[in-house]
C-alpha positions as CSV (number, residue, x, y, z in Angstrom):
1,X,152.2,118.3,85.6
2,X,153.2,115.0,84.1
3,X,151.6,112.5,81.4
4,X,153.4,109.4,82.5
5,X,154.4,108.6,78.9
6,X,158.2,108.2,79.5
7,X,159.3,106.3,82.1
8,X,163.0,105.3,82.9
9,X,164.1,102.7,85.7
10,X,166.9,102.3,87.7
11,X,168.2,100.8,91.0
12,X,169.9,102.0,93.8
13,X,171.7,100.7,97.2
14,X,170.2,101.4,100.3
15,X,172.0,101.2,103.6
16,X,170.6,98.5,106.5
17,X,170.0,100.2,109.8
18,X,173.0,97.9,111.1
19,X,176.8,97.8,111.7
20,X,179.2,97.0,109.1
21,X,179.4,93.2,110.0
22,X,182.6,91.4,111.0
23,X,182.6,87.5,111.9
24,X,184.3,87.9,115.1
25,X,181.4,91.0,116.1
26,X,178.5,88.5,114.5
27,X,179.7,85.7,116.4
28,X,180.1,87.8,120.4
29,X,176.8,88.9,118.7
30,X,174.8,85.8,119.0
31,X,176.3,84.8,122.1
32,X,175.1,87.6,123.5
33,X,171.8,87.5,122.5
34,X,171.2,83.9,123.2
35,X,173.0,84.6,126.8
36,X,170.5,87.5,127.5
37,X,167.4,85.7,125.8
38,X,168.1,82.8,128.6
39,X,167.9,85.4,131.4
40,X,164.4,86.6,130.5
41,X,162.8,83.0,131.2
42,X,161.8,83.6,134.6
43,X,158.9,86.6,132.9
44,X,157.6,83.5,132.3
45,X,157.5,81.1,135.1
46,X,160.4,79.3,133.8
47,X,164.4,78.9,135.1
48,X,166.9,80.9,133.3
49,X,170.2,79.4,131.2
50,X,172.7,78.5,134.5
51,X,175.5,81.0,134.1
52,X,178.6,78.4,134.0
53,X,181.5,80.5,132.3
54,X,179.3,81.9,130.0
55,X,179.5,85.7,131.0
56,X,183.4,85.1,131.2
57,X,183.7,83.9,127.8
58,X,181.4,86.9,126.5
59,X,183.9,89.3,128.0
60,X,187.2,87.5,126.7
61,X,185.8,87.7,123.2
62,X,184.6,91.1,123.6
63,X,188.9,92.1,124.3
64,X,189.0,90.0,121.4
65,X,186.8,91.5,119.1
66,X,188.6,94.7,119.8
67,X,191.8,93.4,119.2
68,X,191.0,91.3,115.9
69,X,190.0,94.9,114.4
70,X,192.9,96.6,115.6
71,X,195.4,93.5,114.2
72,X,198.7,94.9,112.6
73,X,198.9,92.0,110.5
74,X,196.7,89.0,109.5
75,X,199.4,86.6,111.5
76,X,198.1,88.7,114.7
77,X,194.5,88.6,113.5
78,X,194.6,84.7,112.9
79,X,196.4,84.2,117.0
80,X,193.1,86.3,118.4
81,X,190.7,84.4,116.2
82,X,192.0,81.2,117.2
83,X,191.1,82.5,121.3
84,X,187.6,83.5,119.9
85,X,186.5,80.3,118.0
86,X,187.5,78.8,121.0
87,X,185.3,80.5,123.7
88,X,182.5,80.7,121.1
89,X,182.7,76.7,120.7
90,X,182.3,76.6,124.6
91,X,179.5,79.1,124.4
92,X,177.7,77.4,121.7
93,X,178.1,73.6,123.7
94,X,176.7,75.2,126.9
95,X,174.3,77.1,125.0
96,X,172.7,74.3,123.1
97,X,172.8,72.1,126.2
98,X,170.5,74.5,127.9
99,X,167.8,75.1,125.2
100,X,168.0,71.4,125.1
101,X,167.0,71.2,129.1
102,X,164.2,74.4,127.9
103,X,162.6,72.8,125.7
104,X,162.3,69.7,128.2
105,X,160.9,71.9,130.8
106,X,158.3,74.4,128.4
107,X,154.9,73.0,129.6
108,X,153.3,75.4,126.5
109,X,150.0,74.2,127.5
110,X,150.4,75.8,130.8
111,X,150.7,79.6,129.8
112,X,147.9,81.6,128.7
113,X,147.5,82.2,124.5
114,X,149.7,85.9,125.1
115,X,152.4,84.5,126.8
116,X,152.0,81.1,124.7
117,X,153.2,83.2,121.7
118,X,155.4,85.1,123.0
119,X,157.2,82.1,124.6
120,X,156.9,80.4,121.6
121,X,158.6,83.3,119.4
122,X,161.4,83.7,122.0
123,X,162.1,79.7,121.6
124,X,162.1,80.1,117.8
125,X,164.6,83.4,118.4
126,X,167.1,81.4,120.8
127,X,167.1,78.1,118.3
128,X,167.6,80.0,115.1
129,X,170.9,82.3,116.9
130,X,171.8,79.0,117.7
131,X,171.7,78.1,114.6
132,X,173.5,80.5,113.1
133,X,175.9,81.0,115.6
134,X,177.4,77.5,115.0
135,X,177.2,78.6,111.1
136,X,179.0,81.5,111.8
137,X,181.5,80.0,113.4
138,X,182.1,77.3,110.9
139,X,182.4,79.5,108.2
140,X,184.4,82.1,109.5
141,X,187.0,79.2,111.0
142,X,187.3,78.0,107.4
143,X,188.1,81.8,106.0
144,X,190.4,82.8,108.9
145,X,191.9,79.5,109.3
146,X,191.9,77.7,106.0
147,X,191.7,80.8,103.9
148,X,188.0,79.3,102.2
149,X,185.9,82.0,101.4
150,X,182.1,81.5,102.0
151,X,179.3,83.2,99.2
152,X,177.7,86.2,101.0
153,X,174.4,84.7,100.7
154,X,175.8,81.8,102.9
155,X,176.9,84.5,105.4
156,X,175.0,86.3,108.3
157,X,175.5,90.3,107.5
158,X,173.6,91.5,110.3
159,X,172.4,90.8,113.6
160,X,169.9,93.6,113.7
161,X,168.1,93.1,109.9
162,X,168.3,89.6,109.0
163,X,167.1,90.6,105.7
164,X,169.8,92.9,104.5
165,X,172.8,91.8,101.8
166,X,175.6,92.5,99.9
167,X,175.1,94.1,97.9
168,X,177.3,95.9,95.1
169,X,176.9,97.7,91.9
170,X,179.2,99.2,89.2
171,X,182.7,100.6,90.8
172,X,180.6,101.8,93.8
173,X,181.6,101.2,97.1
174,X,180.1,97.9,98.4
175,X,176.4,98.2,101.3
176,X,174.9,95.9,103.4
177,X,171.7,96.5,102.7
178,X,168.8,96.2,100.2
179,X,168.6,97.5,96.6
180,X,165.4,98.8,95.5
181,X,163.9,99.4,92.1
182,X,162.4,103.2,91.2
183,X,161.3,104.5,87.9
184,X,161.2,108.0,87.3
185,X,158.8,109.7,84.9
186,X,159.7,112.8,82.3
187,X,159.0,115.7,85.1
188,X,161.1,114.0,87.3
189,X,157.9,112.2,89.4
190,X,159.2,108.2,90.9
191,X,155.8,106.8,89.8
192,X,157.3,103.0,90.7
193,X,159.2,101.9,93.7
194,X,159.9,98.2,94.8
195,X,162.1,96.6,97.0
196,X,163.0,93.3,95.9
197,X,164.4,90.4,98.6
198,X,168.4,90.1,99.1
199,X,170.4,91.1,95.5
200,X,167.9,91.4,93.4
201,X,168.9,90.9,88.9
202,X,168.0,94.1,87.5
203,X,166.9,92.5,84.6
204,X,163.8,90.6,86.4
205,X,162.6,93.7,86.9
206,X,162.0,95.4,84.0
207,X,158.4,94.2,83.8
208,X,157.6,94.6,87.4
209,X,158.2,98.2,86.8
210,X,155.9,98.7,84.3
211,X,153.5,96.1,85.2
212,X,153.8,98.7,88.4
213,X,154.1,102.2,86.8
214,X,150.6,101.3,85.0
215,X,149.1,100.5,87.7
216,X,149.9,103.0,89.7
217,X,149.5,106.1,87.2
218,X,146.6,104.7,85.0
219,X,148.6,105.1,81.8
220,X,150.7,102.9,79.8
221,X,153.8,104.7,78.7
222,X,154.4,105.6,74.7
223,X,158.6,104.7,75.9
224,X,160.3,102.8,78.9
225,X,164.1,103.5,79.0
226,X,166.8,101.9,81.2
227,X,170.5,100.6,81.4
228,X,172.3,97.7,80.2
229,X,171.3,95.9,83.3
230,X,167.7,95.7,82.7
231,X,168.6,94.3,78.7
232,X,166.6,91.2,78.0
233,X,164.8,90.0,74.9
234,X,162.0,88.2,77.0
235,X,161.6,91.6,79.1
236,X,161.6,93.8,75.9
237,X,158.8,91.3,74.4
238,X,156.7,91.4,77.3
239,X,157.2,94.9,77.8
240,X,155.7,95.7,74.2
241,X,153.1,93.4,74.7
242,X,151.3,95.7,77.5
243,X,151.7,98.4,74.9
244,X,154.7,100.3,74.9
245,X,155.4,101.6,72.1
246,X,159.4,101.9,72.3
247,X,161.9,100.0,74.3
248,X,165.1,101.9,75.2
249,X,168.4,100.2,76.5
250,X,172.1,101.2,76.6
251,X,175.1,99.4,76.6
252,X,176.2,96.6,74.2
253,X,173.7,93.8,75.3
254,X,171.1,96.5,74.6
255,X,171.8,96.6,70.9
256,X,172.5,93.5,70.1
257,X,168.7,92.4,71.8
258,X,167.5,96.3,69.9
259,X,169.3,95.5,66.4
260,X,170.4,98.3,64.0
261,X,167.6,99.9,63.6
262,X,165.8,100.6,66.5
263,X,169.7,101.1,68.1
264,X,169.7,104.6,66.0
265,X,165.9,105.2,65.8
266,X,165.5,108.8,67.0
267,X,163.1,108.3,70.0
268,X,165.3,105.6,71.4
269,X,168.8,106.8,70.7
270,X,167.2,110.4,72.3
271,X,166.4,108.4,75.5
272,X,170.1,107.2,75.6
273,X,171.3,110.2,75.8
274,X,168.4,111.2,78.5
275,X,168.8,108.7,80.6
276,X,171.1,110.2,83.5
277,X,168.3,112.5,84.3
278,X,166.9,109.8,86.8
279,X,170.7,110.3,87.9
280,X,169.3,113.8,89.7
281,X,166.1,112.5,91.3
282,X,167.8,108.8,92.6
283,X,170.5,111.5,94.5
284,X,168.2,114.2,95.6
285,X,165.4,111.4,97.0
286,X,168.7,109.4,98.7
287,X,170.4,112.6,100.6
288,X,167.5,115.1,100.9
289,X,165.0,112.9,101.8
290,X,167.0,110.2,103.3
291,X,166.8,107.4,101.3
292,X,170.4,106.0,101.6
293,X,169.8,104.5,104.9
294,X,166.8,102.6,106.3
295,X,165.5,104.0,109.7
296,X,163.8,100.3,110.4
297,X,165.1,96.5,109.7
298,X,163.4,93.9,107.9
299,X,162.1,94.0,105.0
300,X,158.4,94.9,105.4
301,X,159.4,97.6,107.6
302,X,162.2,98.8,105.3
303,X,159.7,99.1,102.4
304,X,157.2,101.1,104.3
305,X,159.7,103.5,105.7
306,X,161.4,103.7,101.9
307,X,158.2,104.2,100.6
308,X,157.1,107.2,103.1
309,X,160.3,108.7,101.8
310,X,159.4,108.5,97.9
311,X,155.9,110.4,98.3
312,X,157.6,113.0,100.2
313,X,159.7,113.3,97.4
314,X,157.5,113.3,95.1
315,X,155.1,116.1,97.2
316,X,158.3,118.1,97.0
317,X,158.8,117.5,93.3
318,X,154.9,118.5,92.7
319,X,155.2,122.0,94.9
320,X,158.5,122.7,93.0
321,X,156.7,122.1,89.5
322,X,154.1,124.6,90.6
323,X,156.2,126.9,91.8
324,X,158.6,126.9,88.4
325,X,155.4,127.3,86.3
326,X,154.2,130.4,88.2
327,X,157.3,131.9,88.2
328,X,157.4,131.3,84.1
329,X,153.6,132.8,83.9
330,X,154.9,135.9,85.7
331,X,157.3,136.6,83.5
332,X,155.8,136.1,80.3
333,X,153.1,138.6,81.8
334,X,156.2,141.0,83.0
C-alpha cells in the first residue's frame, strides 16, 4: 500500500490533560496539595501538619481566586491579588515550618522498604510544591505587582502534568501542552511520531525524523519534504548523508539553504506544492482519533497514550486503502 519513499514532517500542538493555568489557581493549588499531603502522615505512623489557620487561608483564597477571574478591571484584580499573596505567604511560612519539624521526626529506617518509598516519594512531593509554591508566588507578585513578566519556561503551567508548556505556533491560538513531531508518508501512513520535552525547535528535528522513519519502515526515502521551520543546512547535509536523495523546504530560509537550482528542480518544487497533504492526516488523527488532547500527564505517559492513537490511525488508514482499491477493481471489472 505504500513504499515509504516520500516522507513529509510536521508538528502539531497537543493539549495537556490540565486546566488552563492562572497564578492565583497555581498558587491555592499548591497550598492545597501540600495542606492535604500533611494530612496523610498518620498512614504512616507519623503526626500530620498542625492545622493553625491553614484551612482558613485555603478558603479566603479560594473567594479570591473566584473573584481575581471575574475582576472588572486590572485595578480590582491587583486589590484581590494583594489579599492572596498575602494568605499564600502565611501558608507557605507555616508550611515550610512543618516539613521542617517532618523531616526531624521521619525515622526512614524504621518503616519497611514499601512504605520507605513511598514515604520517601511523598517527602520529595511536599518539598518540591514547596518549592514551587514560593516560586510562584514570587513571580506572579512581580507580574501583578510590578508589571515584570516572567519567561514561560520559568513558570509553573500545570499542577496536574508538570511536563506540559507553552507552547505556540504560527497565528494559532496558544496550548499548554506538548508539541509532537509526525511525518506522514505518500498514502497518507504517519510512519514517525515523537514527542520532544517542553517547546521543542522544529528544526532539531528534521534528522530525528528520518533517523526515525528508517528505522521504523526499513526504507530510506528517495525525498523528505517539510516547512520553513525545519530549514537548516546542517539538517539538509545530514539528511543526504543517510541517502536521501532530495531535500524539500518551503519558505524563504528554505531557498536560500536550497539555492536556485534545487529551489525550481521539479521533484522538489512538486513537493512544495504537496506539502499540505499532511494538513489532512495531522486533522483527521487530532479530532477523529483524539489526538488534540492527552488523556494522561507526564510525558512518558503522554507519549504512550499519543502513540496508541497514531497506530489506530494508521489501522484506519490501512482498511480505508483496501477498501478504495477494491472498490476501483470492481469497477474496472464493471
Amino acid at each position: 500500500m505504500d513504499d515509504f519513499k516520500e516522507l513529509t514532517v510536521d508538528s502539531t500542538a497537543v493539549e495537556a490533560n490540565t486546566a488552563w493555568p492562572t497564578d492565583s489557581g497555581i498558587i491555592m493549588g499548591l497550598v492545597d496539595r501540600i495542606w492535604r499531603s500533611g494530612n496523610k502522615l498518620e498512614h504512616f505512623g507519623i503526626v500530620n501538619f498542625k492545622r493553625h489557620w491553614t484551612e482558613t487561608w485555603l478558603e479566603k483564597m479560594a473567594q479570591l481566586d473566584f473573584k481575581i477571574k471575574n475582576a472588572k478591571n486590572n485595578r480590582e484584580r491587583k486589590k484581590h491579588y494583594r489579599r492572596l499573596f498575602r494568605f499564600a505567604k502565611n501558608a507557605l511560612k507555616h508550611l515550610s515550618k512543618e516539613l521542617v519539624l517532618l523531616k526531624k521526626r521521619v525515622k526512614l529506617q524504621q518503616h519497611c522498604p514499601t512504605q520507605r518509598m513511598r514515604l520517601q516519594q511523598m517527602l520529595s512531593c511536599i518539598q518540591t510544591d514547596r518549592d514551587n509554591l514560593e516560586r510562584a508566588v514570587s513571580y506572579s507578585e512581580k507580574r501583578v505587582l510590578e508589571g515584570k513578566q516572567t519567561a514561560s519556561t520559568k513558570k509553573i503551567l500545570s499542577l496536574a502534568d508538570e511536563d506540559a508548556a507553552y507552547i505556540t505556533k504560527g497565528d494559532r491560538d496558544p496550548v499548554i501542552g506538548y508539541r509532537p513531531q509526525l511525518a506522514r508518508s505518500q498514502n497518507g501512513f504517519i510512519g514517525f511520531f515523537a514527542l520532544p520535552e517542553g517547546n521543542a525547535n522544529d528544526s532539531k528535528w528534521l534528522v530525528p525524523a528520518t533517523l526515525g522513519w528508517i528505522k521504523n519502515t526499513g526504507t530510506v526515502p528517495s525525498l523528505v519534504s517539510t516547512d520553513d521551520g525545519y530549514s537548516s543546512a546542517e539538517g539538509k547535509e545530514a539528511v543526504e548523508a543517510l541517502g536521501v536523495e532530495k531535500v524539500s523546504f518551503s519558505g524563504s530560509k528554505g531557498k536560500k539553504i536550497l539555492g536556485f537550482d534545487q529551489w525550481h528542480d521539479e521533484i522538489i518544487a512538486q513537493a512544495r506544492r504537496e506539502r499540505s497533504k499532511v494538513e489532512p492526516s495531522i486533522f483527521t488523527v487530532k479530532h477523529v482519533f483524539d489526538f488534540k488532547r492527552a488523556s494522561r500527564t507526564g510525558q512518558e505517559s503522554v507519549e504512550a497514550d499519543l502513540l496508541e492513537k497514531v497506530l489506530a490511525f494508521n489501522f484506519w488508514r490501512a482498511v480505508r486503502l483496501r477498501r478504495q482499491k477494491a472498490s476501483e477493481r470492481l469497477r474496472q471489472v464493471a
